[in-house]
N, C-alpha and C positions, 0 to 999 in steps of 0.2 A: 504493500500500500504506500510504505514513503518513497516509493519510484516516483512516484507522479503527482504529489502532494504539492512540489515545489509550481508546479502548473496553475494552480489555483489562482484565486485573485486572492487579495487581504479580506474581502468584502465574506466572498466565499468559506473561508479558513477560518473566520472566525464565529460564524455562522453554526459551522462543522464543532467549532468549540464547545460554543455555548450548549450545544443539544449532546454535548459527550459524544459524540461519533468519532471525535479521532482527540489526543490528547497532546499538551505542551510539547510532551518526549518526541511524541511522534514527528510534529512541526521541526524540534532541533535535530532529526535524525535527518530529516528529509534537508533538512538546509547544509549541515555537513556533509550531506552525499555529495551533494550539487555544487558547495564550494571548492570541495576537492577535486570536483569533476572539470569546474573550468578556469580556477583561479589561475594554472600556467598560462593560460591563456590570455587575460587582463589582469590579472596582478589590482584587485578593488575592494578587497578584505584584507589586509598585510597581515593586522593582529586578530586572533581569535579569542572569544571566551567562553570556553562553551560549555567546560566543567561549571563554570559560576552559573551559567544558561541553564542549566540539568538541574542545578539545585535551587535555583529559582523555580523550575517548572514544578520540581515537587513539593515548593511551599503552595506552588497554585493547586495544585491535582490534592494535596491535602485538607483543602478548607483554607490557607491561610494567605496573607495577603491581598483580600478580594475585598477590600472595605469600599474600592471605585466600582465596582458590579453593575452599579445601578445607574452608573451615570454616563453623557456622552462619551465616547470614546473611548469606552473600554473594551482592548483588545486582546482579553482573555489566554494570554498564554502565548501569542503571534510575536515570532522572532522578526527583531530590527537590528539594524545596522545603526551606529553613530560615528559620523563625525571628526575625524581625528583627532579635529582643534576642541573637542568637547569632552571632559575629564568621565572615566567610569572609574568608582571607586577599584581598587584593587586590578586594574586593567591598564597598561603600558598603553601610556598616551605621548605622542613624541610633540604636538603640532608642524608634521612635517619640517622638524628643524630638528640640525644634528647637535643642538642647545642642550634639546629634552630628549635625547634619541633613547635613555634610560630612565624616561621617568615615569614615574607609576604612582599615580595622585591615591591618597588616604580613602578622601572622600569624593562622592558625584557629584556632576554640574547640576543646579536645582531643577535644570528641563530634564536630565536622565532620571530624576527623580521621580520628577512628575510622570513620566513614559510609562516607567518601571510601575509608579503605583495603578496605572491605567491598565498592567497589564500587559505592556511590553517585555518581552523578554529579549533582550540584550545581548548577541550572539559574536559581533564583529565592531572592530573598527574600520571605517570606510577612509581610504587613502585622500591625500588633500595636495595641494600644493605647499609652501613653507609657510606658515600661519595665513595660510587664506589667500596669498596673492598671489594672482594669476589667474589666467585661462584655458592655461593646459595642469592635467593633474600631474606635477612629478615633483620629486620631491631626493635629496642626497641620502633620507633612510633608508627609502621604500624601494625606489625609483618611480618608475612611466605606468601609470592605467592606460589600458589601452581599450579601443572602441570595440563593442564585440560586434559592432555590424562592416568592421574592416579594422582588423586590429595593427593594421601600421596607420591608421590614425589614430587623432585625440579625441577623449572622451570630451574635452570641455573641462571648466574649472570654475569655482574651487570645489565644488559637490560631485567631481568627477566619479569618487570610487563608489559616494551612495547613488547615483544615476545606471550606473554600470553594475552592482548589486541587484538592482529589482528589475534591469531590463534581461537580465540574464537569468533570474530566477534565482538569486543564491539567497538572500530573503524576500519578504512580501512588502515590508515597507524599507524607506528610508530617510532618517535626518540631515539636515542640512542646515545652511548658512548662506545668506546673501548680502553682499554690498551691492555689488558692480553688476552682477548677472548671473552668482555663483549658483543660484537656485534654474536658473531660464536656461542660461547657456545648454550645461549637460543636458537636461529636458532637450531643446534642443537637437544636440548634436548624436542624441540617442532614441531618439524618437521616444521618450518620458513624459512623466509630465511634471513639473515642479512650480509651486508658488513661493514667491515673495510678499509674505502677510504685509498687510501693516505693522506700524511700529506701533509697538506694545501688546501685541494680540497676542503673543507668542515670549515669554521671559527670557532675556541674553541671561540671567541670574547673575553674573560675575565678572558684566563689562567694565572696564574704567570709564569710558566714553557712553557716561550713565545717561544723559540728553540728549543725544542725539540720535537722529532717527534713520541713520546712513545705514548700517549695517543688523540687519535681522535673523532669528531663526526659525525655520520651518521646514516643512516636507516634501519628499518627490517619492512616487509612487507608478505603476502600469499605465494604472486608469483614473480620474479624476472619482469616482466612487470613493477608490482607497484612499487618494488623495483628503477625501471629505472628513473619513474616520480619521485621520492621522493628523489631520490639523484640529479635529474636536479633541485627540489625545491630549494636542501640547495646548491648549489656551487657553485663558484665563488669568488673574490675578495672580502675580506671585511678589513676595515680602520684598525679595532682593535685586527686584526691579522695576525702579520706580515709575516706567513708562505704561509698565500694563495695565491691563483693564480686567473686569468680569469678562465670561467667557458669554454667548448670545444667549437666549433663553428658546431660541430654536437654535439646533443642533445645526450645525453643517451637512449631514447628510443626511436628516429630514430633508433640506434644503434641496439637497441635488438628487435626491428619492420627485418630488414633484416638482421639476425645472420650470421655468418660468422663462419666454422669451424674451429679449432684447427689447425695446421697440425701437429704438435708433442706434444706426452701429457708425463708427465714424474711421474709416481706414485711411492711412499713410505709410507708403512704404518707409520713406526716407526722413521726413517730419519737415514737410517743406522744402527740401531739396537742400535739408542743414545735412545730411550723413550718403556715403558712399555707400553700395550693394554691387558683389556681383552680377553680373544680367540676367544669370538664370536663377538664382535666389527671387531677383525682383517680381520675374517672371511668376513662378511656382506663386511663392504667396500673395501676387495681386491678383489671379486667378482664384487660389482659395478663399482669401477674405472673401473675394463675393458671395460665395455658397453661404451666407448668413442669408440672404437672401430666399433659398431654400427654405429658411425657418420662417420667412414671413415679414423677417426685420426689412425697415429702410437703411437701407446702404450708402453714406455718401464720402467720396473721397475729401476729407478734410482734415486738417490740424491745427493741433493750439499752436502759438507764439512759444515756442522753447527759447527763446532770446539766445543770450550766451553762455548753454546751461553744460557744453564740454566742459568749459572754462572753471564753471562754480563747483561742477562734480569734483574737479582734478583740485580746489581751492580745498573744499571743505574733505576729502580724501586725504590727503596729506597732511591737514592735520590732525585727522586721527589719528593716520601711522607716526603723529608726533608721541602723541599720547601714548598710543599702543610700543611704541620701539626706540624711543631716544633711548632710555634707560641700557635696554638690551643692548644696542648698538654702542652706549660707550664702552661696555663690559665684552661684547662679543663677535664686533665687528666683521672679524676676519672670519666669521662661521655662519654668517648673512647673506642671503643673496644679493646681489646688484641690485636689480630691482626693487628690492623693497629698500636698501640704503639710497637708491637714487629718488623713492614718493617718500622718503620720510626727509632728507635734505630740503624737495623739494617745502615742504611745510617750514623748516628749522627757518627759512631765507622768507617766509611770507611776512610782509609788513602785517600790522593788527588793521589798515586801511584796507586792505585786499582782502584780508577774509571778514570785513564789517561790511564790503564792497558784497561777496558771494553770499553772507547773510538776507541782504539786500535781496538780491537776485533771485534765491530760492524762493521770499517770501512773495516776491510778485509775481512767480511763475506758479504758486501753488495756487494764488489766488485766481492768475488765469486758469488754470485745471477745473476750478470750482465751478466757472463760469461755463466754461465747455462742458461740463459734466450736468449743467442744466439745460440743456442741450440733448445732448447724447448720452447713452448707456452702457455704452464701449468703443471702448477707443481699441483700436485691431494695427498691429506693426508684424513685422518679421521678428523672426525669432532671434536672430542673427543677421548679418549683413555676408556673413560667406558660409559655407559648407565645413564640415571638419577638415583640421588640415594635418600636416606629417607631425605623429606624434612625438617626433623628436624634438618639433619646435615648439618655442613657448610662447608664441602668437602669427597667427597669417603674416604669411611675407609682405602679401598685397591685398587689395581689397580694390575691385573696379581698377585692377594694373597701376594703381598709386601705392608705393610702399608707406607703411604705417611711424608716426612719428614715435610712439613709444609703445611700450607692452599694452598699454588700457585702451589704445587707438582701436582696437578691433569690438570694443564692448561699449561704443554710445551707444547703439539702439536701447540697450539696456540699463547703462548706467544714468541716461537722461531720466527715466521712468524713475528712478531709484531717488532723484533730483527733487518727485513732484507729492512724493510722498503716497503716491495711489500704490494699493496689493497687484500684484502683477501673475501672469500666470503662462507657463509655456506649454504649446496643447502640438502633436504631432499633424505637418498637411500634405506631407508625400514623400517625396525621395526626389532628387535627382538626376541627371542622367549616368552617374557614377554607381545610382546606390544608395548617396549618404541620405539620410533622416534631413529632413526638412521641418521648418514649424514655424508657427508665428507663437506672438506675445501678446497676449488679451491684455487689459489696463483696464479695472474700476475703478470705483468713486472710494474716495477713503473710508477705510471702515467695514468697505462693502464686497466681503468676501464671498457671500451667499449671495448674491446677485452673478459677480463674478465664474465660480464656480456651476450654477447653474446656466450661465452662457455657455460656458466650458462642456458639459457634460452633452449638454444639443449638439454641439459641433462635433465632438468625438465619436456621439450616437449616429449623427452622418456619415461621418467618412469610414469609422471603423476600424480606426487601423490600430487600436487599443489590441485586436484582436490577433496583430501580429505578438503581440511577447507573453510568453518570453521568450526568448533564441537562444540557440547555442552560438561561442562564438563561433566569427568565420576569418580566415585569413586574408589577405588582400592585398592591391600595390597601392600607393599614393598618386593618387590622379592629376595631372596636369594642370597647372592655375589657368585658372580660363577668366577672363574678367566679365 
């Protein structure tokens, strides 16, 4: 029976839980078959836990630990993956840096907490880049995840190894982390699906960067179903983070159980002709966006005013990695990547006029969103602006045959959204002519993750292509840049 177990959706498994038909054991047998089975293959679990996994499951099989039972999100026994940059007590957590390459924290992060008392069981750590930065997953502990739908490409970053875990079946859900696009991208470039909550839906528990609303945690998952359960898992109020909120009083997947249409969808490939797209990226998702249409929604190609929100992303970015990495950097320099000593420099050199300047900017582009979003009901972009590219690299060479000014150049689509403060979401819309997974990026209104989500779930119920994973991986060549 756990041959096939791993096939399942989350929706399904936990389902199978609740009525006794199959049990925690069974779920973590079924999920170490299956990591075993493909992990030479992408390398998207480095660390395992799965004695701790076992002994959890038979506090569940025993009566114990089941005090969430009765509330949203409780996922009864269903193994997940976390995170690297995210602590499991007594489980070797490195943050993709050869800093921590031995560290193995006391206690959990309060969102493993919260997981765990939902009912999560806790099986793997999912590979990252080196505390988060980046778009490709690799890292000097680990090394390279790789895509399983062409494994000499990248999965995408920084949620590369949890997107490559549930498209592959080695668990049913998975945790993550977004600033830039780390939750959209993988979704993305793995045909997944992952959202970017808003800020505070979802507790960072143990950020420094206690205000701000740049960087978030949340899930990626098959199908937007599971996606629903997995973010009722993590939301809610939590003590040690002062941005959250109560969790809705309808469920999230209440929500996406009786979807609800759009009435006005508002598509832009490029956001006014502010971002570059391969032609055949362009192509694919201005084609797909229309199929909203199908649902009955108005369709019209429009966009808000993004002003100079590159600009503000890369302003208010940098100085978090002040926050997050001065410290490390005076102490560890030499053991850092370029990249992140080159966005934290950047921040060290910003006058207080520059980023009271991007303050500025943020706060009048949220306020245009507000207005467009009285308007419209979603706002519909690409998922990316190119195809997955050689997983050796650590961002597209080119994009539209202009090479990229630095590593974050390949992630405006995403990191503008990220700018305006709206939950964001990456839903699978074909392949290309290579193969690769294609997608676009839904954008609701803040707050409004069940409006969102139930856009999501129509669109997926369309196309169907939910219905491709999980895969085994496959091998492949790096396809030619084509602009």
């Amino acid at each position: 029976m756990t041959n096939e177990l791993w096939r399942l959706t989350a929706v399904e498994a936990v389902s199978r839980l609740r009525k006794k038909e199959i049990t925690p054991l069974d779920l973590i047998e079924a999920s170490a078959k299956r990591i075993a089975e493909v992990e030479p293959a992408v390398n998207a679990l480095p660390t395992l836990c799965l004695e701790r996994a076992r002994d959890h499951a038979k506090r569940l099989i025993a009566g114990k630990d089941r005090e969430a039972e009765n509330e949203a999100g409780w996922l009864a026994g269903l193994p997940v993956s976390i995170k690297d940059l995210t602590d499991v007590g007594g489980v070797r957590t490195t943050y993709g840096s050869p800093i921590f390459a031995d560290h193995v924290p006391a206690k959990s992060h309060p969102l493993v907490e919260r997981i765990e008392r939902k009912g999560g069981i806790v099986v793997a750590k999912s590979n990252t880049p080196e505390f988060g930065a980046g778009g490709s997953t690799f890292n000097e502990v680990f090394g390279r995840t790789r895509n399983p739908w062409n494994t000499s490409l990248t999965c995408g970053g920084s949620t590369g190894g949890g997107s490559v875990s549930v498209a592959t079946g080695e668990v049913w859900l998975a945790h993550g982390s977004d600033h830039g696009g780390s939750l959209r991208r993988p979704g993305t470039y793995c045909s997944t699906v992952g959202i970017r909550p808003s800020a505070g839906r979802v507790t960072r528990g143990t950020s420094n960067n206690l205000y701000s609303p740049q960087s978030v945690q949340g899930p990626m998952a098959r199908n937007v179903a599971d996606l629903a359960l997995f973010l009722d898992a993590m939301s809610g109020f939590c003590p040690h983070d002062a941005m959250t909120f109560d969790a809705p009083a309808q469920s999230f997947s209440a929500a996406v159980a009786k979807p609800v249409a759009p009435k006005r969808v508002a598509i832009s490939m490029d956001f006014g002709g502010r971002f570059e797209l391969d032609r055949e990226i362009r192509e694919i998702c201005a084609r797909e966006a229309r199929r909203f249409e199908e649902l009955g929604c108005i369709v019209e190609e429009v966009s808000p005013d993004f002003g100079p929100v590159d600009e503000v992303f890369m302003a208010l970015r940098s100085q978090q990695f002040v926050v997050d990495r001065e410290l490390q950097m005076e102490q560890h320099r030499d053991k850092i990547k370029p990249d992140i000593i080159w966005n934290t420099e950047l921040g060290l050199k910003q006058t207080a006029s520059r980023l009271a300047w991007a303050e500025r900017e943020r706060a009048a582009l949220y306020r245009r969103m507000r207005e467009f979003f009285q308007t419209y009901d979603l706002f519909v972009t690409p998922g990316s602006p190119t195809a997955a590219f050689d997983v050796n690299l650590r961002a597209p060479e080119t994009i539209a045959g202009k090479k990229l000014d630095n590593y974050m150049s390949g992630s405006t689509l995403n990191s503008a959204i990220t700018v305006t403060g709206s939950p964001a979401i990456a839903v699978p819309c074909g392949f290309d002519s290579f193969g690769r997974p294609v997608g676009l990026q839904l954008v609701g209104k803040p707050r409004g993750e069940a409006a969102l989500l139930q856009a999501a779930v129509l669109y997926e119920q369309l196309l169907g292509l939910d219905r491709l994973l999980p895969i085994d991986p496959k091998p492949g060549t790096v396809p030619p840049s084509v602009p």
